[in-house]
C-alpha positions in Angstrom: 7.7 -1.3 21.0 9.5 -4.4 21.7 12.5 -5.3 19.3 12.8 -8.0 17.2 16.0 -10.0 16.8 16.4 -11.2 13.1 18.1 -14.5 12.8 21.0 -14.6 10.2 18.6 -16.1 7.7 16.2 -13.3 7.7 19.1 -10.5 7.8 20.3 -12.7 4.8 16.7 -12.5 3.4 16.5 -8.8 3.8 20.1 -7.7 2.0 18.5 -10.3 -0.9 15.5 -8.5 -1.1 17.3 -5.1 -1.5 19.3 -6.2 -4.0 15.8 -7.6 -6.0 14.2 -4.5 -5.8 17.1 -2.2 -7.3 17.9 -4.8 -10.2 14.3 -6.4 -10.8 15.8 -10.1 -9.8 13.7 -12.8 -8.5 14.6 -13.8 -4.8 13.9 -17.3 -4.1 13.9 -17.4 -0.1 15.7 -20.4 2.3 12.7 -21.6 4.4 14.5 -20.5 7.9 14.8 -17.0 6.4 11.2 -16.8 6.3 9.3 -15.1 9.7 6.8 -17.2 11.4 5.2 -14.1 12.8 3.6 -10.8 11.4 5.9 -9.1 13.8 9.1 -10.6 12.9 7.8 -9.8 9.5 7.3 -6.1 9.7 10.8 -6.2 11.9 11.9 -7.5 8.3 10.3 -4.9 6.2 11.7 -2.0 8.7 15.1 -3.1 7.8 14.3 -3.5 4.3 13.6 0.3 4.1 16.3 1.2 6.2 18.5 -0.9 3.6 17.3 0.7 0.7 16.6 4.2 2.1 14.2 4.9 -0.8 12.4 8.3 0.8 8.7 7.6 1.9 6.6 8.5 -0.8 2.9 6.8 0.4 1.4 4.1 2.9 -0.3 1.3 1.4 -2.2 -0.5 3.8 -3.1 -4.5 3.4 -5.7 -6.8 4.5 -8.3 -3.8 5.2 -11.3 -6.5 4.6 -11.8 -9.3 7.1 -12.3 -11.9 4.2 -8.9 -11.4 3.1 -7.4 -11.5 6.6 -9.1 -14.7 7.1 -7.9 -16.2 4.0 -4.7 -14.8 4.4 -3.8 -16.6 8.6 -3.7 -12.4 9.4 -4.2 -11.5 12.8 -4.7 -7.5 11.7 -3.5 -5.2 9.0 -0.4 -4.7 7.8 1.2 -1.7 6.0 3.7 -1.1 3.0 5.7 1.9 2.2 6.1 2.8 -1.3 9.3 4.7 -2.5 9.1 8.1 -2.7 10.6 7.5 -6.6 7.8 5.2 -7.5 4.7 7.4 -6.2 3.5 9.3 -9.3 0.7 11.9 -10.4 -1.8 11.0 -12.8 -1.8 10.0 -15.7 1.7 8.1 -15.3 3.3 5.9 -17.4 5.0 3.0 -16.7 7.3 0.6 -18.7 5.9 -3.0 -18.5 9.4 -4.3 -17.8 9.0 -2.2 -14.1 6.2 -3.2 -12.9 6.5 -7.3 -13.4 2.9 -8.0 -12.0 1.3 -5.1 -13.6 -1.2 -5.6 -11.0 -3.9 -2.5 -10.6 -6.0 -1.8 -7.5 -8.4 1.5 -7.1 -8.1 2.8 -3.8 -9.7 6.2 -2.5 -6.6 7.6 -0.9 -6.0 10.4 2.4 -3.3 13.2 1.8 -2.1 14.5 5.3 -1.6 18.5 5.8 0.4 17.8 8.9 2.2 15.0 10.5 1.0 13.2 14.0 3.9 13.0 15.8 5.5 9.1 17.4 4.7 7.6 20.3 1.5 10.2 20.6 -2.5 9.0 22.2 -4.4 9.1 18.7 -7.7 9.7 18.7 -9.5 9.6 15.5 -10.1 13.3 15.7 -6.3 14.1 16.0 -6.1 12.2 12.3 -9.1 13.9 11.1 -7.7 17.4 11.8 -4.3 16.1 10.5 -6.0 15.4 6.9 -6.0 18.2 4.2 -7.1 16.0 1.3 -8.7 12.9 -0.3 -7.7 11.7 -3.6 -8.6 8.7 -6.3 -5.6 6.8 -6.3 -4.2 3.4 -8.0 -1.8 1.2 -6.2 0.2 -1.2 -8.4 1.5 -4.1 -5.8 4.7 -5.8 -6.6 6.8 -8.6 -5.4 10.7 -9.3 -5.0 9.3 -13.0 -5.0 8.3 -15.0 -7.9 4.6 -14.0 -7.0 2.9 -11.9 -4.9 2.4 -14.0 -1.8 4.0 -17.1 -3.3 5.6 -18.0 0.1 2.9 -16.9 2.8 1.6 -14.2 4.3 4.2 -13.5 6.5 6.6 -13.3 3.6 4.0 -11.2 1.7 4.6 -8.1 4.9 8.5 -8.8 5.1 8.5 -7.9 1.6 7.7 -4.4 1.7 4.1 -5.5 2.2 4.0 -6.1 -1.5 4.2 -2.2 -2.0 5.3 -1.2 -5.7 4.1 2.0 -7.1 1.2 4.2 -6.4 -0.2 6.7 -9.0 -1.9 9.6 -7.7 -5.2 11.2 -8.8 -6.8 14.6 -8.3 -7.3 16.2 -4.5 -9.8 17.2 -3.0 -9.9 19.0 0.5 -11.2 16.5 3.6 -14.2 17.5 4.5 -14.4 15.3 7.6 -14.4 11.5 8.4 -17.4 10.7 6.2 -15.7 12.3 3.2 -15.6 8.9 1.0 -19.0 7.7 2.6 -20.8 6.5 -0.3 -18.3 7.1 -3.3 -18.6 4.5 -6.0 -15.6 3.6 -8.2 -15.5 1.8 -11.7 -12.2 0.5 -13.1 -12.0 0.5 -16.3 -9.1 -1.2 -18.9 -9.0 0.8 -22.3 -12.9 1.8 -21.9 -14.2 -1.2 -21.0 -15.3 -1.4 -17.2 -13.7 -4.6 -15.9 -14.7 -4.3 -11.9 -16.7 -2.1 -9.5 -16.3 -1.2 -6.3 -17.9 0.8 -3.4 -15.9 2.6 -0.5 -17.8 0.7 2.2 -16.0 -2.4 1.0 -13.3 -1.6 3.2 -13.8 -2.6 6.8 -15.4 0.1 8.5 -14.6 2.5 5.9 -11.4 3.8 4.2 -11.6 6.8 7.3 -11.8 4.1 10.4 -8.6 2.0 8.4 -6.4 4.9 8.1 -7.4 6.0 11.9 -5.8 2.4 12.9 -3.0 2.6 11.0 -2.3 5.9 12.6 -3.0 4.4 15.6 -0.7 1.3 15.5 2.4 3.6 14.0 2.0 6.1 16.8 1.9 3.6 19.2 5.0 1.7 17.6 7.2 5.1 17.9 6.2 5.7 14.2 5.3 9.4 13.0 3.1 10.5 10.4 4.7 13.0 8.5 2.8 15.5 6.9 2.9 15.1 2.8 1.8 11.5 3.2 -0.7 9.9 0.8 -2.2 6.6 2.6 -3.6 3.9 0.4 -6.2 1.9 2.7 -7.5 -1.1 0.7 -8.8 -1.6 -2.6 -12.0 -1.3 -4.0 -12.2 -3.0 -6.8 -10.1 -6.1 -5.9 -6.7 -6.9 -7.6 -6.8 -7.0 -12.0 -4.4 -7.5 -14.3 -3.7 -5.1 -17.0 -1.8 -6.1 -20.2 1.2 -4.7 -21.4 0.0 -1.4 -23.9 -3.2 -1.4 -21.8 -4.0 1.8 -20.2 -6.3 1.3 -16.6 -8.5 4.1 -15.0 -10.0 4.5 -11.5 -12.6 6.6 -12.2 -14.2 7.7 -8.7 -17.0 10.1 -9.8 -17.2 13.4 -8.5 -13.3 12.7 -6.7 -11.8 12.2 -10.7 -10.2 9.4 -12.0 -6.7 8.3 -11.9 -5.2 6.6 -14.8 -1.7 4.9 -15.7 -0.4 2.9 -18.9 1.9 0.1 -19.3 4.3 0.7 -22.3 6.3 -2.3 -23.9 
C-alpha cells in the first residue's frame, strides 16, 4: 500500500476531529485541510483511529449502491470503523444528546468466526468460510461536522466514514453466500412502518460487498479479525428518528433490532 503524506492542514484536521468526537464539539474544517482524494481521505481516517484508539467494535461500509456513488463523485466504497464502546446489542438505548443526527439505517449485518489475515489473496470462499453468523443490525451514522457530508464526500470518509454507533440484532449461523438472498426488512418508528427495504438493494448483494471490502483491506495490509460485525449498506435508506422515538429493523425470520433515543 502506498503511503500517504498528510499535509499540516489535514494532520491539523485529524487532532480536531479527535477532540470532536470525545467532547461532541462541532469541527468546522479550513478548506486546505480538506483531502482532494478518497485516498488521502482514508489516510485521514487511519490516523483518526490511531488518534483515538477506540478498539474496533464493527465495519460499516459506505456507498454499497451505485446511485449513491454516483451522486456522491465516489470512485468505489469506502469503509468506517465504529468504536468498540459504541457497538451495542439489541434493544439499546441511547441518550439523544449522543447521537446528534439520530440518523437510523437497517442493514443485514456478517459476524466473522475467524479473522483473514493482512496482505493475504482473498477469494470469496476464504470470507465465506471465515463467516460464523448473520445478524439484523442498525447503524446510526454520525458526523464531527456540522452535517453528515456537509463538506464533500471526501470529508465524509476522513471522518471516520461517518461511523457512529451500531446496534446489534439477533445471530444467526451463515449458511453460505446466499444466506440474506431474498430477506425483506421493514423499519418501523414506534409501530408505524416508515420505509422498506430488500437485501438485493445493495449492489450485488450484502455477501458480494463484504467479499470486496475483505478484499480491498487484505490487499491494503489490513486483517480481518475474527469477532467483527460488518455493516454493508442500508436497506432502507437513511430516517430520522425523534428524540423519545424508539426505531426497529425488523428483518423477518433473522429478528429485529431495535434502539430508543431518550431525552
Amino acid at each position: 500500500m502506498t503511503q500517504i503524506l498528510l499535509n499540516d492542514a489535514q494532520r491539523g484536521l485529524v487532532n480536531a476531529l479527535a477532540v470532536a468526537w470525545r467532547d461532541g464539539t462541532v469541527v468546522e474544517p479550513e478548506p486546505l485541510a480538506l483531502p482532494g482524494d478518497l485516498d488521502t481521505a482514508e489516510a485521514m481516517q487511519r490516523a483518526l483511529a490511531e488518534t483515538l484508539d477506540f478498539g474496533c467494535g464493527a465495519h460499516k461500509l459506505g456507498a454499497t449502491v451505485e446511485a449513491v456513488r454516483l451522486r456522491l463523485g465516489l470512485p468505489r466504497t469506502f469503509y468506517g470503523t465504529v468504536a468498540l464502546a459504541r457497538a451495542l446489542p439489541s434493544p439499546a438505548t441511547i441518550p439523544a444528546s449522543a447521537a446528534r443526527f439520530r440518523v437510523v439505517e437497517s442493514e443485514p449485518a456478517f459476524r466473522f468466526a475467524r479473522g483473514i489475515p493482512a496482505g493475504s489473496d482473498v477469494t470469496a470462499d476464504d470470507v465465506a468460510a471465515a463467516i460464523g453468523a448473520i445478524l439484523p443490525a442498525i447503524e446510526l451514522p454520525e458526523s464531527r461536522f456540522v452535517a453528515i457530508g456537509g463538506h464533500g464526500p471526501f470529508a465524509l470518509v476522513a471522518d471516520g466514514g461517518a461511523a457512529g454507533w451500531a446496534i446489534l440484532g439477533p445471530e444467526t449461523p451463515f449458511d453460505g453466500p446466499g444466506a440474506w438472498d431474498g430477506a425483506e426488512v421493514a423499519l418501523k418508528i414506534d409501530g408505524k412502518t416508515v420505509a422498506n427495504g430488500h437485501t438485493g438493494d445493495i449492489d450485488g448483494g450484502p455477501f458480494a460487498a463484504v467479499v470486496s471490502h475483505c478484499q480491498n483491506l487484505c490487499a491494503r495490509g489490513i486483517a480481518i479479525p475474527a469477532g467483527l460485525a460488518v455493516l454493508p449498506g442500508s436497506c432502507t435508506g437513511a430516517v430520522t428518528v425523534p428524540v423519545g422515538s424508539e426505531a426497529v429493523a425488523d428483518f423477518g425470520r433473522f429478528g429485529e433490532v431495535r434502539v430508543r433515543f431518550t431525552p
